[in-house]
N, C-alpha and C positions, 0 to 999 in steps of 0.2 A: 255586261258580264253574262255567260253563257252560263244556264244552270237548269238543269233536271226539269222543277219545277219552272213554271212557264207564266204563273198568277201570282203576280209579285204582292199581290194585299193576302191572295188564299196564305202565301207562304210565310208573311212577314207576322200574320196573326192567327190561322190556322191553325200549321202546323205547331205552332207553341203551346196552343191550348189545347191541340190534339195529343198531346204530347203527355201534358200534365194530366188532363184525365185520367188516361193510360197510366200513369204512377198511382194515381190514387186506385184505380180498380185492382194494380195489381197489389200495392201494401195494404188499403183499408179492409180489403174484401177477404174472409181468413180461406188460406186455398183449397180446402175441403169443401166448401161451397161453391156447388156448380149446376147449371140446366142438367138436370136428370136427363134427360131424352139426349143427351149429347154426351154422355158419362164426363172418361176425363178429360176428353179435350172441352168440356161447356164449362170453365171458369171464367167470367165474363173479361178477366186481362187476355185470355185466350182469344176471344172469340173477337174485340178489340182489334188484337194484333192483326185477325185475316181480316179485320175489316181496315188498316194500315197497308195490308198488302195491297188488297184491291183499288185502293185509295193511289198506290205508288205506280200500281200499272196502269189506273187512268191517266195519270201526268205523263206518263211516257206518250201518250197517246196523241196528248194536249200540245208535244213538243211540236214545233215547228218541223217541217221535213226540211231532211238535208241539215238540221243541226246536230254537230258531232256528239260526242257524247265522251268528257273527258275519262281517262283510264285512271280509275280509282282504286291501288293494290288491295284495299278492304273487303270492298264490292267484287274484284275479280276473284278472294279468297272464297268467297263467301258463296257465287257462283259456282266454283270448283267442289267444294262442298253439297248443294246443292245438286249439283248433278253425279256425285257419287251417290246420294240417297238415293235419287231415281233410278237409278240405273239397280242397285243391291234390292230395291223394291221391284223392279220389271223380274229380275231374276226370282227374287221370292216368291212372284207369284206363277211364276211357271214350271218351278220345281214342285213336285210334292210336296204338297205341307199341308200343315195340321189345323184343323176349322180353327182350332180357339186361337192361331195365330194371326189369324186374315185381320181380323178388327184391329187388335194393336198395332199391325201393320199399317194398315189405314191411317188411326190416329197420331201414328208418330209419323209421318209424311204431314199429316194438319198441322201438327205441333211446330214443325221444322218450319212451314209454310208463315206460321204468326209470327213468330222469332224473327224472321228474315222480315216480314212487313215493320217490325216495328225498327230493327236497324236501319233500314233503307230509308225509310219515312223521319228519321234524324239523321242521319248520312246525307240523303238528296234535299231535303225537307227545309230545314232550318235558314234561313237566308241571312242572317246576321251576324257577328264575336258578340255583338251584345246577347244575343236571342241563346247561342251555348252557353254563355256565362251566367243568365237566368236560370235555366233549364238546368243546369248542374249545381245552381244555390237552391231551387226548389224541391229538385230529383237528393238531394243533401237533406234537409230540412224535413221531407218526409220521411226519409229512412229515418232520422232522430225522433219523428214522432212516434214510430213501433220502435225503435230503442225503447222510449220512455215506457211507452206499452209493456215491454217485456219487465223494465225494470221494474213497473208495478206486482208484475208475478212475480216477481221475486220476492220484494217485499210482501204481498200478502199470502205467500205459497198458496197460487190459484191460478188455473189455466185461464178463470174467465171469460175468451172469446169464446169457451162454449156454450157460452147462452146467446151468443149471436143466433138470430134468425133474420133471412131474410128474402120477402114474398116472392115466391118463384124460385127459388134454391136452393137445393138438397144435399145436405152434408153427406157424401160418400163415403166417410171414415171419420173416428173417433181421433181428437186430439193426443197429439203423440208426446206430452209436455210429462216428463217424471222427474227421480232425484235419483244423481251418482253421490258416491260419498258422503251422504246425510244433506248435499248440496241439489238445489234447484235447477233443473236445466231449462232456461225459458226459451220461447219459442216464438213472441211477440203472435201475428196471424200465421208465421209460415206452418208448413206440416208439420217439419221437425226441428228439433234444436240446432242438428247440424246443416241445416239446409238455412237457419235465420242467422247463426254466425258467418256463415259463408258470404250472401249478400251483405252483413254490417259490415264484412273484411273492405268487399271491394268500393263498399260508400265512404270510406273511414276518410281515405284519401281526397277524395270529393270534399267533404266536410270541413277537413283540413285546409282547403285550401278556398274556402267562404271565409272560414275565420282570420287567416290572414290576408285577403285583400277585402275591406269594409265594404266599398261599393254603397257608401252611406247608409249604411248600418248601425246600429248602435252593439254596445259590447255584448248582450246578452242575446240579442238572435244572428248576432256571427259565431259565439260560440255553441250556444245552442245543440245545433246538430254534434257538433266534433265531440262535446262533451256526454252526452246522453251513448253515443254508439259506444263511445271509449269504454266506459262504465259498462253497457253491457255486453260487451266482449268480453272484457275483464271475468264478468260474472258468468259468462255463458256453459260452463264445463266443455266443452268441445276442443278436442287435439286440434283437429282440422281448422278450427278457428286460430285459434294462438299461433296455428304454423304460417298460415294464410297472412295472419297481421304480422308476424314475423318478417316475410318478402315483403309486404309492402311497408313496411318500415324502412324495411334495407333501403328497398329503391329508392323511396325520401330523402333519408340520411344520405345518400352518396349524393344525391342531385339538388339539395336543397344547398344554397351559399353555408357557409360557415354561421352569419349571426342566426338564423333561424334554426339551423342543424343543434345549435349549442341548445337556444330556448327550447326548443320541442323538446331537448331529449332531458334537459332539466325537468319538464311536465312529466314526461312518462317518469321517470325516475322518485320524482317528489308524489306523484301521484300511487306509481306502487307502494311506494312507503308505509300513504295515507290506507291508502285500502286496505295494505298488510295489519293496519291495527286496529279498522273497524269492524274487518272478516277475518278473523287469525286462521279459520280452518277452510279462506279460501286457498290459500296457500299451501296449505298442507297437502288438500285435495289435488289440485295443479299436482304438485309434484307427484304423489304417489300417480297420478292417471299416465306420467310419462316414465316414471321406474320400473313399473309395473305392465309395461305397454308389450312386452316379449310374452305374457303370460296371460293376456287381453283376448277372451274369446272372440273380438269383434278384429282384435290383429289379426289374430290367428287363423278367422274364417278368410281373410283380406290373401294371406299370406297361400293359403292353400288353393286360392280360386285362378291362381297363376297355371295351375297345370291343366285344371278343368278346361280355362281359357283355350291353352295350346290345343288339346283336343277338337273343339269346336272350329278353330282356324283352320285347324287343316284341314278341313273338309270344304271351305271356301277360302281360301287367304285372302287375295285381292277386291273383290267387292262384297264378303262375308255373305250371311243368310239373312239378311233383310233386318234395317233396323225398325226396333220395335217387336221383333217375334222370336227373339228370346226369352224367353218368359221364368218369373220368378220358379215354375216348377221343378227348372234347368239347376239354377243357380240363381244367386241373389253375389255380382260381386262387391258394390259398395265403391266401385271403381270408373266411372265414367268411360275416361280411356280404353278401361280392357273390356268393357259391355261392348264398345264400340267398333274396337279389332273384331268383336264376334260377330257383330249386328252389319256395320260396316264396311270392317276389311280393313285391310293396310289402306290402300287407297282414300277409303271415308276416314280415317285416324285421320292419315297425316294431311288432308282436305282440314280436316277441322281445328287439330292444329296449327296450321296456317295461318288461320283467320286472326287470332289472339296475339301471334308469336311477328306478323305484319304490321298489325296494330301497334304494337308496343315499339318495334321497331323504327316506324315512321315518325311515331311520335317523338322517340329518345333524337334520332337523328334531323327533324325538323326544329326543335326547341334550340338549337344551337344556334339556328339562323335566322332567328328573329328577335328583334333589337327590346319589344317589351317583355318586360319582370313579369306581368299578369297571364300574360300568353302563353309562355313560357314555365312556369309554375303548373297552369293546370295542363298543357301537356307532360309534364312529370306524374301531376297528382293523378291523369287518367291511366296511363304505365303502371304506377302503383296499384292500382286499383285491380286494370284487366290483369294481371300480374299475381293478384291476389286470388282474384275468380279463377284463375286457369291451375295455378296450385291446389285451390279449394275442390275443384271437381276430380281431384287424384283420390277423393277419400268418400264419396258418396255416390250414387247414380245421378248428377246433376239434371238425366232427359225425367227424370220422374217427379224434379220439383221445380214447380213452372216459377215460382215467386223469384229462385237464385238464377235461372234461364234468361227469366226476361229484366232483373238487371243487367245481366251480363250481356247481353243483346242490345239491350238501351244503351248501355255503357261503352261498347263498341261501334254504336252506331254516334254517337255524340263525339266521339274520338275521329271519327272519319269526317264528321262536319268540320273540326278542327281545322283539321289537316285541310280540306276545302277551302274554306271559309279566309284562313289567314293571307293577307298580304303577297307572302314570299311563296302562295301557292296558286294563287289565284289566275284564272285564263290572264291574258294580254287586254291591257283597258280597264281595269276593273280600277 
């Protein structure tokens, strides 16, 4: 079998371990702590990633000559992508512009750079179904562990990761963890609440989908994960969260058989119940934050950054004025998407939408041609998921928070191993 990687021990044990690191540095480590000398791109999940990239261009190197290099539509999006950044960055820096934009310029060009090392490095990396079916009980099971994290601030209304210290790394900002409606918004290590509901959306379905297939588990760390996230989603106050696990509900329920569609939805059902009478005024809070959502200065600022947006395009439409050098002075919109028409361009949008809208797509369309229940579930539960993150980032600046980036990058890149790795995809001979 022909594949990327060329060290079949570096790949079969490597990249697994390289892999789970990477999880741990990006959930244990709270993302405000980073190498000062490197601002915000030195969070060590950062720095990680370019060292995954570097890591993915030596194996190219290691390849054999003359061996092909199959066309992977993920990997092809994700190049498209990539060279729209390049390109709106050559341009940014040859127009006129403004000192304080050259550095962010820079850093979100790094940023973009880690991101793609760590998809790549699970896309090409991975050599086994068993090695993604670990990796996404594991990449599951840590998310659950900051569930639990968050759910403990809940319980004791207290940020407590900030008294995290640790040697050689400099908190750059103040924990962003407060109360709507008399209610707790927890934030587990992420920056912000809505950037730690975002990531629990797209893990929910990962989660889900360890608990229903055991893999010689016992019942309490199959559920585990699924149960901990659920819970603090539930608890999280965040629109963007609730809408997030909305789609990816949807997507379950439509593609999950009838007997598991009935049980799961019994769970949610019997479990709001529960919660409705252990938290009478989370409910209440839920609601009024969606009645009241027309009259929401954070809608409202959302709503208004649509014209601001148009302005800034026209002055670059197609490959925008450099992503990363729009700067909060400009505007602040809250909206991934429309930063990215600005920073971007139509071009860098719809490059980046690709990547997500590809993924989901091969998935949904592969899972039908493949004869196991297991394989075919977490191709659903990965749809789900990136499904969730791609809805998720319509409500925040996603390039701003590395924690919900580089799941969602992980997550897309473990979806492309899938799609590689199975059977009915595999070169000839395998």
């Amino acid at each position: 079998m022909a594949h990327v990687f060329t060290r079949s021990t570096l790949r079969r044990t490597g990249v697994f371990g390289w892999l789970t690191v990477y999880i741990v540095l990006l959930f244990a480590i709270p993302s405000r702590l980073v190498f000062a000398p490197l601002g915000s791109a030195g969070a060590p999940s950062m720095l990680f990633g370019l060292g995954s990239a570097l890591a993915w261009f030596l194996a190219q190197l290691w390849r054999r000559s003359g061996t092909p290099s199959p066309r992977r539509p993920i990997r092809l999006a994700l190049v498209l992508f990539l060279v729209s950044v390049g390109i709106s960055y050559v341009a940014a820096m040859v127009r006129p512009i403004d000192q304080d934009e050259v550095s962010p310029a820079d850093v979100a060009v790094i940023v973009a750079i880690s991101w793609t090392g760590v998809l790549l490095m699970a896309h090409d990396g991975l050599a086994r179904l068993s090695d993604v079916e670990a990796l996404v009980r594991r990449f599951a099971f840590l998310g659950g562990l900051m569930a639990l994290l968050g759910l403990v601030q809940y319980a004791t209304r207290r940020v407590l990761i900030d008294a995290i210290a640790i040697p050689g790394l400099t908190a750059v900002h103040g924990v962003d963890s407060f109360f709507r409606n008399g209610q707790v918004r927890i934030s587990g290590t992420a920056t912000h609440p809505i950037e730690f509901g975002a990531l629990l959306a797209i893990l929910l379905p990962l989660a889900l989908h360890g608990a229903l297939h055991p893999a010689g588990r016992g019942m309490v760390r199959r559920w585990f994960p699924a149960a901990t996230i659920s819970l603090a989603l539930a608890l999280s106050m965040s629109r963007s969260a609730y809408l997030s696990l909305a789609v990816a509900l949807l997507v379950l329920l439509v593609g999950w058989p009838p007997r598991i569609r009935w049980r799961i939805g019994a769970a949610v059902v019997g479990g709001g119940a529960l919660l409705s009478l252990s938290v009478p005024n989370l409910f209440r809070s839920v609601r009024s934050m969606f009645i009241t959502a027309k009259d929401d200065p954070s809608i409202l600022s959302r709503t208004d950054s649509y014209a601001v947006a148009l302005q800034f395009v026209q002055d670059a439409p197609w490959i925008g004025r450099g992503l990363g050098t729009f700067l909060p002075k400009y505007r602040i919109f809250d909206n991934t998407y429309l930063g990215l028409l600005v920073s971007g361009g139509v071009l860098g949008t719809v490059a980046f939408v690709a990547i997500p809208l590809v993924a989901i797509v091969l998935l949904l369309r592969r899972r039908h041609r493949w004869s196991d229940d297991q394989s075919s579930d977490l191709a659903l539960s990965l749809a789900a998921g990136i499904a969730a993150g791609a809805v998720a980032l319509a409500f925040f600046d996603g390039f701003a928070f590395p924690m919900t980036m580089g799941t969602f990058f992980l997550t897309l890149g473990i979806a492309g191993a899938l799609v590689r790795l199975h059977p009915d995809d595999a070169p000839p001979g395998t």
